[in-house]
PALOLUM-9363 format. One line per 5 residues: number of its first residue (from 1); for each residue x, y, z of N, C-alpha, C, CB. Coordinates in steps of 0.02 Angstrom, whole numbers, plus 32768, in hexadecimal, padded with zeros to 4 digits. Atoms other than C-alpha are relative to their C-alpha. Glycine has a CB too. Layout:
NUM> X,Y,Z,X,Y,Z,X,Y,Z,X,Y,Z; ...
% end
This chain:
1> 7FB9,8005,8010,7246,CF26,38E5,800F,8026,7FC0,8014,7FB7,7FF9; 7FDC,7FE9,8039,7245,CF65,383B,7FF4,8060,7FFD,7FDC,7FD0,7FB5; 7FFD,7FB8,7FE0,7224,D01B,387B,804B,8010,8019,7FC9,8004,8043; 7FC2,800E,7FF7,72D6,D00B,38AD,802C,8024,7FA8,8001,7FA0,8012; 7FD6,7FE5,8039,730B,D02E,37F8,7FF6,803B,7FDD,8001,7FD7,7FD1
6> 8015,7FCE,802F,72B4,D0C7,37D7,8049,803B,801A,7F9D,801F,8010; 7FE2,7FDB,7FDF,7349,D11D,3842,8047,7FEC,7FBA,8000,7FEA,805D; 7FD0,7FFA,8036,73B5,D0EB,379F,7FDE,802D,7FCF,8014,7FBB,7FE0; 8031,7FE7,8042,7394,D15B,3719,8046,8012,7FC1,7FC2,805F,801C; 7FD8,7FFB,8043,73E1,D171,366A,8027,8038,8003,7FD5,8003,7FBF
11> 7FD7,7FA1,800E,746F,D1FA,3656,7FD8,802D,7FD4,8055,8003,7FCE; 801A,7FC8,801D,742E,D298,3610,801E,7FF5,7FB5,8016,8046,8029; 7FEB,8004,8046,7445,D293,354D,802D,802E,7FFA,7FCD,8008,7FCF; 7FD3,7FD1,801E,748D,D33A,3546,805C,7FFE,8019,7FDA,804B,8015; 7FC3,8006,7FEC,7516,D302,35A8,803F,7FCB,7FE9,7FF2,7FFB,8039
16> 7FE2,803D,8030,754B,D274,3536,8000,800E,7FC5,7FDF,7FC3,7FFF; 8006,7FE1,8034,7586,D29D,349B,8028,7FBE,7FD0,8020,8050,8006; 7FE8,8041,8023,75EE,D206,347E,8000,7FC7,8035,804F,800A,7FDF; 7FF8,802E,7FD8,7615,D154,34B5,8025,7FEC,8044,800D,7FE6,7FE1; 7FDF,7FE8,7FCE,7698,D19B,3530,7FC2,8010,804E,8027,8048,7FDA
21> 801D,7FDA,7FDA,7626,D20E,3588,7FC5,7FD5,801D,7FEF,803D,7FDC; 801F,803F,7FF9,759A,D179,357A,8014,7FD1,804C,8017,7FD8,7FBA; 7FD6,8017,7FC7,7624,D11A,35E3,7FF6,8014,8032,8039,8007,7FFC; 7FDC,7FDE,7FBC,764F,D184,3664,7FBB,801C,8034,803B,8050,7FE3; 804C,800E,7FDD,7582,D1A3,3682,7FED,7FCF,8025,7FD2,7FF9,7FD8
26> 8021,803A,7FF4,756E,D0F6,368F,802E,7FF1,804D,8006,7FC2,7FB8; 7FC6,8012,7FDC,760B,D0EB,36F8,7FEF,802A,804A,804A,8019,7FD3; 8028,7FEC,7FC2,75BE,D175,3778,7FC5,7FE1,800C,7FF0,8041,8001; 8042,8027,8000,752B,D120,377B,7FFA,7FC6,802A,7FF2,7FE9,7FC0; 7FEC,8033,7FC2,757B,D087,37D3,7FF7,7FF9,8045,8035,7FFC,8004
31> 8033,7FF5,7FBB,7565,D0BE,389C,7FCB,7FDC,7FF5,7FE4,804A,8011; 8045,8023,7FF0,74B4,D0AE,3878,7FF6,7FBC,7FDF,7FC4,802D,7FE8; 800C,8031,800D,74BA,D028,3812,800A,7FC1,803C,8021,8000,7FC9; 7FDB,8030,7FCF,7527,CFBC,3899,7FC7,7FF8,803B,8050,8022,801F; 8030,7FFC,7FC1,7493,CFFE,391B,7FBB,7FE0,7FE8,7FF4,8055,801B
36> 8035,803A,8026,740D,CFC0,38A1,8001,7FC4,8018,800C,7FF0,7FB6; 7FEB,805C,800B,7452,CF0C,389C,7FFC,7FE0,8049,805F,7FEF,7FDF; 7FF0,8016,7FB7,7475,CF17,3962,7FC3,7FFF,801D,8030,802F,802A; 8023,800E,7FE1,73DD,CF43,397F,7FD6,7FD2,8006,7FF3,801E,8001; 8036,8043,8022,7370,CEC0,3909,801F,7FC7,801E,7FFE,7FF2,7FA1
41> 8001,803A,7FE8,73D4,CE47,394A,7FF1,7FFD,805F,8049,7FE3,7FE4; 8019,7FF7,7FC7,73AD,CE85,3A07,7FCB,7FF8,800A,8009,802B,8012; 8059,7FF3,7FEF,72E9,CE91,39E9,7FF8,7FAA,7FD9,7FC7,8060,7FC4; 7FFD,803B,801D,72FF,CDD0,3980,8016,7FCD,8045,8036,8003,7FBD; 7FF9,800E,7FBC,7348,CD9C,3A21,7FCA,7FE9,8031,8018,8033,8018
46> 802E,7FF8,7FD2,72C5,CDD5,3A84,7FBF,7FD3,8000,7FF1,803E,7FFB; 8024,802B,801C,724F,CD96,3A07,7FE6,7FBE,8002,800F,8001,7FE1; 800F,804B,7FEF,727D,CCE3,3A22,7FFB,8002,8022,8017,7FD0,7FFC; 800A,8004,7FAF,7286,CCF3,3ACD,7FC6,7FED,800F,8009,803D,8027; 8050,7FE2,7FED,71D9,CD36,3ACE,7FD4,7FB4,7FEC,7FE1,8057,7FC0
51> 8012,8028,8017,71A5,CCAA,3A61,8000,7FBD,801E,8015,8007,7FD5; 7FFE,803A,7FCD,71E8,CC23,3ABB,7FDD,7FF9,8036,8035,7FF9,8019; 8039,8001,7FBC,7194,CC53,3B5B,7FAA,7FF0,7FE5,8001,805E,802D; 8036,7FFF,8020,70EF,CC61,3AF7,7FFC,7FB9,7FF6,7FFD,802D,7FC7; 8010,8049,8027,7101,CBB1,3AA8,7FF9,7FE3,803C,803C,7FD8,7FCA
56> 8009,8029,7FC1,710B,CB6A,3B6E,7FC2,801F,801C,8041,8002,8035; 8039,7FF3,7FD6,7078,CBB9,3BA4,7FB6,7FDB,7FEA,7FF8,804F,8000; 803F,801F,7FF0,6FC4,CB59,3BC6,7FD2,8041,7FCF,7FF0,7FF7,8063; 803E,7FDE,8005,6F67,CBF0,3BBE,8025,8054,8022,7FB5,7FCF,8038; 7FD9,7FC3,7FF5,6F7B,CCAE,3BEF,7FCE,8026,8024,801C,8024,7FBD
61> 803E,7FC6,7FEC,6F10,CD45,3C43,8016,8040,7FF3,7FE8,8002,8050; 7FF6,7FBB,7FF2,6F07,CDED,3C51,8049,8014,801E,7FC9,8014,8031; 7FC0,7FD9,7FE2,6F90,CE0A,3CC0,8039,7FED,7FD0,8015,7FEA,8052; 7FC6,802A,8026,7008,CDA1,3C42,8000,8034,7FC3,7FED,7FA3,7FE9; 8015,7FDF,8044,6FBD,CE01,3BBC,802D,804E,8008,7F9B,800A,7FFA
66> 7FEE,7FCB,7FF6,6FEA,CEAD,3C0E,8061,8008,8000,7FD8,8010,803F; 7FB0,7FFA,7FFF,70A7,CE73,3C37,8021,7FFC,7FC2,8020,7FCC,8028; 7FD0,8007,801F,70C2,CE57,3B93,7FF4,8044,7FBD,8004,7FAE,7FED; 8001,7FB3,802A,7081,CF00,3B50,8032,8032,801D,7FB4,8029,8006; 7FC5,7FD9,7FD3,7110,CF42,3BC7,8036,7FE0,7FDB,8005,7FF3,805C
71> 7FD9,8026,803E,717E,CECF,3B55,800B,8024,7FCD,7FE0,7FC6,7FE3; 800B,7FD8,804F,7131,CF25,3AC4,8009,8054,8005,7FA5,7FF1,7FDF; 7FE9,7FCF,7FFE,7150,CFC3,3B15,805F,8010,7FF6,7FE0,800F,8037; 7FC6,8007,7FF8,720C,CFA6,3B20,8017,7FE6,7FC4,800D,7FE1,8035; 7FE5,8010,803B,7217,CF61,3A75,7FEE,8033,7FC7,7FEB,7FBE,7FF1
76> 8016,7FC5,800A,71A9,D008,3A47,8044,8029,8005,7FC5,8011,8031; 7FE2,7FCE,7FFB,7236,D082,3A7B,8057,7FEF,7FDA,7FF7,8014,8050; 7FBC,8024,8024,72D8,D00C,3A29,800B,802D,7FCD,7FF7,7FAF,7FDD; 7FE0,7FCA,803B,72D0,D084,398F,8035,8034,8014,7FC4,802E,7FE2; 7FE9,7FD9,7FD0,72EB,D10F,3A00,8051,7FFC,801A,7FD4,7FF1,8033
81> 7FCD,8003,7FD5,7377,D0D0,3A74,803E,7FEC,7FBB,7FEF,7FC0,8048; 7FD1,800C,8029,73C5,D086,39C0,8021,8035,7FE4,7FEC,7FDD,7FD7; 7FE8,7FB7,802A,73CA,D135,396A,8029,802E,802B,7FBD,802F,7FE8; 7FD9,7FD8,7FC1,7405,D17E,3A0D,805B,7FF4,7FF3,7FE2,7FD5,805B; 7FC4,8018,8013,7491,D100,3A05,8037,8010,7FCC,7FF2,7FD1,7FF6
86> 7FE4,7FF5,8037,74B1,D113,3953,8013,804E,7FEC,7FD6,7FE1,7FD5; 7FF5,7FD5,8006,74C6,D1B9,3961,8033,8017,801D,7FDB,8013,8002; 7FCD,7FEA,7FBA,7529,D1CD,39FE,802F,7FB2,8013,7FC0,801C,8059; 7FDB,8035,7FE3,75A6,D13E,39FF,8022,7FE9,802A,8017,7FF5,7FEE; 7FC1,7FF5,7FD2,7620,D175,3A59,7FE3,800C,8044,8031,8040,7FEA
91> 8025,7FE4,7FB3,75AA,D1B5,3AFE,7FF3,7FDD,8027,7FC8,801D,8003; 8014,8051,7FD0,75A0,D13C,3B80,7FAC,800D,8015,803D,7FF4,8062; 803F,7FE6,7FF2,74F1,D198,3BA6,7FDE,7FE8,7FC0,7FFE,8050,800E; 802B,8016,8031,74AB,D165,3AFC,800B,7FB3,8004,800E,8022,7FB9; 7FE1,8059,7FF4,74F6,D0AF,3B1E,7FD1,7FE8,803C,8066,7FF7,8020
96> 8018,800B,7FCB,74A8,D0B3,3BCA,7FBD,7FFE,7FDB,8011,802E,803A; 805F,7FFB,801A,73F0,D0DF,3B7C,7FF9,7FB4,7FD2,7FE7,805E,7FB5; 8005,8031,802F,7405,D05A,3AFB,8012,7FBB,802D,8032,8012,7FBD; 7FE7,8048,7FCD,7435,CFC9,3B8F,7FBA,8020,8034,8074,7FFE,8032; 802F,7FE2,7FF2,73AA,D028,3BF8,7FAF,7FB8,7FE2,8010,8057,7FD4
101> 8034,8023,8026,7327,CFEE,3B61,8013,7FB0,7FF8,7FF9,8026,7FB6; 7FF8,803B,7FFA,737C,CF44,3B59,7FED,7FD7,8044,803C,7FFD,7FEF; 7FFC,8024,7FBD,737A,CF21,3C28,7FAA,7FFA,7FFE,802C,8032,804C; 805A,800A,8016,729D,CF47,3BFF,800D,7FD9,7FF5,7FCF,801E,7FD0; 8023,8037,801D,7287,CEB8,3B80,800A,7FD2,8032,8016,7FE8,7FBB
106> 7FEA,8036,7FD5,72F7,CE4B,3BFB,7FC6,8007,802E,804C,8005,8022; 8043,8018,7FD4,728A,CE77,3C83,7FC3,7FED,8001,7FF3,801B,801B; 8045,8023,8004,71EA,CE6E,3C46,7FF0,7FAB,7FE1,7FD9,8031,7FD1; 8018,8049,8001,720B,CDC1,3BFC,8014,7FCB,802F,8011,7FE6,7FC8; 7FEF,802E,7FBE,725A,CD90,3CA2,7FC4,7FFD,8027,803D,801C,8032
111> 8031,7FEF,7FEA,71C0,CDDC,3CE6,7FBC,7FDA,7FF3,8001,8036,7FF0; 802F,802A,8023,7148,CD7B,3C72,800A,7FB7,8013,8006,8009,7FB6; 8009,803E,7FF2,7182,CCE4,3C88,800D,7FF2,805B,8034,7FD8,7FCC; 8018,8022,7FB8,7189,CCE5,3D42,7FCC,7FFC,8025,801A,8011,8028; 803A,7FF2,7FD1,70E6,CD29,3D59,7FD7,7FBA,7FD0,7FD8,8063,7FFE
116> 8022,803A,8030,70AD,CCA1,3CC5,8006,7FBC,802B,802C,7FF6,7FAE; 7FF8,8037,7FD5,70FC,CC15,3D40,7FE3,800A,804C,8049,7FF2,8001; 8026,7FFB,7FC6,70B1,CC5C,3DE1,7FAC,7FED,8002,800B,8044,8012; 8054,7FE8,800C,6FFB,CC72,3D9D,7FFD,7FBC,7FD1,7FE8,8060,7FCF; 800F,8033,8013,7015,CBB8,3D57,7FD0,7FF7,7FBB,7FEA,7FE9,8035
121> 801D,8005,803E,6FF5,CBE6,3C9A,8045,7FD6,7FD6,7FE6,8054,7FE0; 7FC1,8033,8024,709A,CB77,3C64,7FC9,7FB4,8007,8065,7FFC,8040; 7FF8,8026,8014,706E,CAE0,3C12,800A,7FBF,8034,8024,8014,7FD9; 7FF4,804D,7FD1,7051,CA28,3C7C,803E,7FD9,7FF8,7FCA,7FC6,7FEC; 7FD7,802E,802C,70D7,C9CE,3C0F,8056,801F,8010,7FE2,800A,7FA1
126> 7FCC,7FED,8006,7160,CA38,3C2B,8039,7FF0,8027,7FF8,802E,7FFD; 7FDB,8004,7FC6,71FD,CA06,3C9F,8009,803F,8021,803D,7FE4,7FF3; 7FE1,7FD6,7FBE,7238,CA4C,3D3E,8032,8024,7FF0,801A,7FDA,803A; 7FD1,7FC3,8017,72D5,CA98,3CF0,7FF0,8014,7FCE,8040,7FF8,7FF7; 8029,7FCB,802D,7271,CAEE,3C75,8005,8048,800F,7FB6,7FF1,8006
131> 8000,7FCD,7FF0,7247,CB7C,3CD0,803D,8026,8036,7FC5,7FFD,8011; 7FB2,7FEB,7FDA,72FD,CB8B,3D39,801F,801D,7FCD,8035,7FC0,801F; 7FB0,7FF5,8024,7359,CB8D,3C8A,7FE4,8053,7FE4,801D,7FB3,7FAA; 8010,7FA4,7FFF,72E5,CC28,3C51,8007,8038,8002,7FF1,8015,8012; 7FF9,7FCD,7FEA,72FB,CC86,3CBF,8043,8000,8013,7FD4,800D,8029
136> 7FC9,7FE4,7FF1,73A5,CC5E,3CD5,8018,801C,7FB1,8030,7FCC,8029; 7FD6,7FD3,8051,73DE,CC87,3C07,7FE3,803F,800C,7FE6,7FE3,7F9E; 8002,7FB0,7FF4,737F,CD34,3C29,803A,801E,801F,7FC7,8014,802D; 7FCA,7FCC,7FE7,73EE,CD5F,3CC2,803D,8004,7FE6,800E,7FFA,803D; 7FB9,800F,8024,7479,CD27,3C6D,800F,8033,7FD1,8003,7FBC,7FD8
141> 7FF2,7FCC,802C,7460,CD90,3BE4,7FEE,8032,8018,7FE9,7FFC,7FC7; 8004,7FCC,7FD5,7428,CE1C,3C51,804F,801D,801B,7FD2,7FE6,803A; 7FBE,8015,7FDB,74C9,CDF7,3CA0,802B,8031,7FD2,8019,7FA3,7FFE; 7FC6,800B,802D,7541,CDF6,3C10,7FF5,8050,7FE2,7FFA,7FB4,7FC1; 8008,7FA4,8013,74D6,CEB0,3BC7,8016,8022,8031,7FB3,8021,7FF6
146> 7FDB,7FC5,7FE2,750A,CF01,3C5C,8039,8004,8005,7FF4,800E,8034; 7FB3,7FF1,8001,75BA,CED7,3C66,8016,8018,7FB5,802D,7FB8,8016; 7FF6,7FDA,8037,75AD,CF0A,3BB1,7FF6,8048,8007,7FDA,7FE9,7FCF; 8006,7FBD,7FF0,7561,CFB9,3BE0,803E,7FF0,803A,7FAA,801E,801A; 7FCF,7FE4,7FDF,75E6,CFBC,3C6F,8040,8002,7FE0,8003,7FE5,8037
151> 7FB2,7FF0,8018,7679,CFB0,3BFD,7FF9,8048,7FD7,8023,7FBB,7FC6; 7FE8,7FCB,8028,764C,D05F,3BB4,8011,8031,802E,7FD2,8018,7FCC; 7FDF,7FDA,7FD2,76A5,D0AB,3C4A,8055,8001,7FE4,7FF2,7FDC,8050; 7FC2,8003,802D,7740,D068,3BD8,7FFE,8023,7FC0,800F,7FBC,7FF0; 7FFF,7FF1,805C,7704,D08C,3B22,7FB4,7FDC,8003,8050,7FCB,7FBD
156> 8046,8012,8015,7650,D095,3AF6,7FFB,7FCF,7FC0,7FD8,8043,7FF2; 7FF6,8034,8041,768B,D035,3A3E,7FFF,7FCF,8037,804C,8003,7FC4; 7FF7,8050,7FDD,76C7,CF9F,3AB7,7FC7,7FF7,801C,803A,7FF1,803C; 8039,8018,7FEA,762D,CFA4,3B08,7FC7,7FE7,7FC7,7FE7,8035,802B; 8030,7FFE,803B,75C4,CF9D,3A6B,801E,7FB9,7FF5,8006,8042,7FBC
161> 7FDA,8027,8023,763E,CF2B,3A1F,7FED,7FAC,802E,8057,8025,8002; 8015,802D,7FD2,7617,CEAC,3AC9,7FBE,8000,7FF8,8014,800C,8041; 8039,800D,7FF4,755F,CEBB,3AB8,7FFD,7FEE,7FAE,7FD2,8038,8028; 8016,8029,803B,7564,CE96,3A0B,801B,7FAF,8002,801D,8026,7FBC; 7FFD,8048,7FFD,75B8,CDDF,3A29,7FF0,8002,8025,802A,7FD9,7FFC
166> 802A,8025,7FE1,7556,CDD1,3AB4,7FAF,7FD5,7FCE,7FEF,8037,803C; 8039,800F,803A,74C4,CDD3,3A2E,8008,7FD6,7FCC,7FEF,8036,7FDE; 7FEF,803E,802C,751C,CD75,39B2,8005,7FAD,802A,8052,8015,7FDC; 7FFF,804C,7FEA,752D,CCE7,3A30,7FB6,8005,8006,8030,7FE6,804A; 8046,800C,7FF5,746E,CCEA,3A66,7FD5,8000,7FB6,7FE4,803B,8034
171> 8020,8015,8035,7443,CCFD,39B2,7FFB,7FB4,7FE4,8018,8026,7FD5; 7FE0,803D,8025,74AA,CC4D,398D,7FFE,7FDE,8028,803D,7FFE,7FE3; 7FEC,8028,7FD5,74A5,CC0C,3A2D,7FBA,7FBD,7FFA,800E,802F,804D; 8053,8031,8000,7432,CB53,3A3B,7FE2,800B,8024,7FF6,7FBC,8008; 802C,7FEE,7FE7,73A0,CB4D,3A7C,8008,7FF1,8044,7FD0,7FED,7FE5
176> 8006,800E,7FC1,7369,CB1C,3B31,7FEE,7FAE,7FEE,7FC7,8033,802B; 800D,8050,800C,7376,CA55,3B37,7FB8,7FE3,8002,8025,7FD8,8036; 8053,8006,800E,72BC,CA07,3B1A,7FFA,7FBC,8017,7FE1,800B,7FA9; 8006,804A,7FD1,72C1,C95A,3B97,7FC1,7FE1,7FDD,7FF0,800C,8061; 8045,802B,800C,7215,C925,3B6A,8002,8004,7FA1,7FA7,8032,802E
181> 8005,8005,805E,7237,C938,3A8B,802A,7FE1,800B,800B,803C,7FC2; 7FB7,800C,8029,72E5,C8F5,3A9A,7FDE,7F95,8020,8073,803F,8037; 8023,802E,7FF6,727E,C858,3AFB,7FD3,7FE3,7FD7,7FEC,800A,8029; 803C,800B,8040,71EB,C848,3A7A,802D,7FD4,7FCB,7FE0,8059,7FD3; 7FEB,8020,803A,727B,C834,39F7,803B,7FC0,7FFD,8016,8037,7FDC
186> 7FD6,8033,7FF5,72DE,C7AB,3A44,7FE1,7FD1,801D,8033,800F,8021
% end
């Protein structure tokens, strides 16, 4: 994730001569900044996601292991699709690449955890709507990113602008309800 910020870089000195010029650096600079923030909080997202599934699992193998280096490939190229973005705001083609690298993480952790519940490495303890709600907040948010990439047939900003509160809700949103803790403590 923090590879993500090397795509900011300091205005050129010679081009700043005062606090004005300072400004108005900092002030172009924004785009990427806005794509920074969208993205850390896109790959933080993912992060928990990832995490959560991890904390329900027993045990793991090889094949679990591999799906989630396909994960790590898709969280590998995020710089990429961000700088793309941040460069090309306006292009529904740089919007598309950057929802592209987002629909990966989704899949591979839709991918992970269904092959994690097939191959019976989830956890004894866990309820039955455990693994329904999962995989349903993925599609959901799968969901909600593409009708975000499809609104840049209107205005690639509005589309941005929709996938960033999609992200702000999944950043803030609660967790997945926990039946067997909320039992323990009552």
């Amino acid at each position: 994730m923090t590879l993500l910020v090397l795509d900011l870089r300091v205005p050129a000195m010679e081009a700043v001569h005062n606090e004005r010029d300072l400004w108005q650096a900092l002030t172009a600079l924004s785009p990427r900044l806005v794509m920074y923030m969208m993205s850390f909080t896109t790959l933080g997202i993912f992060w928990v996601g990832q995490q959560t599934q991890l904390n329900h699992l027993e045990r793991s193998n090889r094949n679990l292991s591999w799906i989630h280096v396909g994960f790590l490939f898709f969280v590998t190229i995020t710089p990429f699709s961000t700088a793309l973005l941040a460069s090309f705001t306006s292009y529904r083609i740089a919007l598309i690449v950057y929802w592209l690298n987002i629909l990966g993480l989704g899949f591979a952790l839709y991918a992970s955890w269904g092959y994690a519940t097939r191959a019976q490495l989830v956890k004894d303890d866990i309820g039955p709507e455990v693994p329904a709600a999962v995989c349903r907040r993925i599609v959901i948010a799968q969901a909600l990113y593409a009708f975000g990439a499809l609104l840049c047939v209107v205005s690639a900003h509005w589309s941005i602008a929709f996938i960033v509160v999609v992200q702000l809700y999944y950043a803030v949103a609660p967790r997945l309800p926990v039946p067997w803790r909320e039992s323990e403590q009552g």
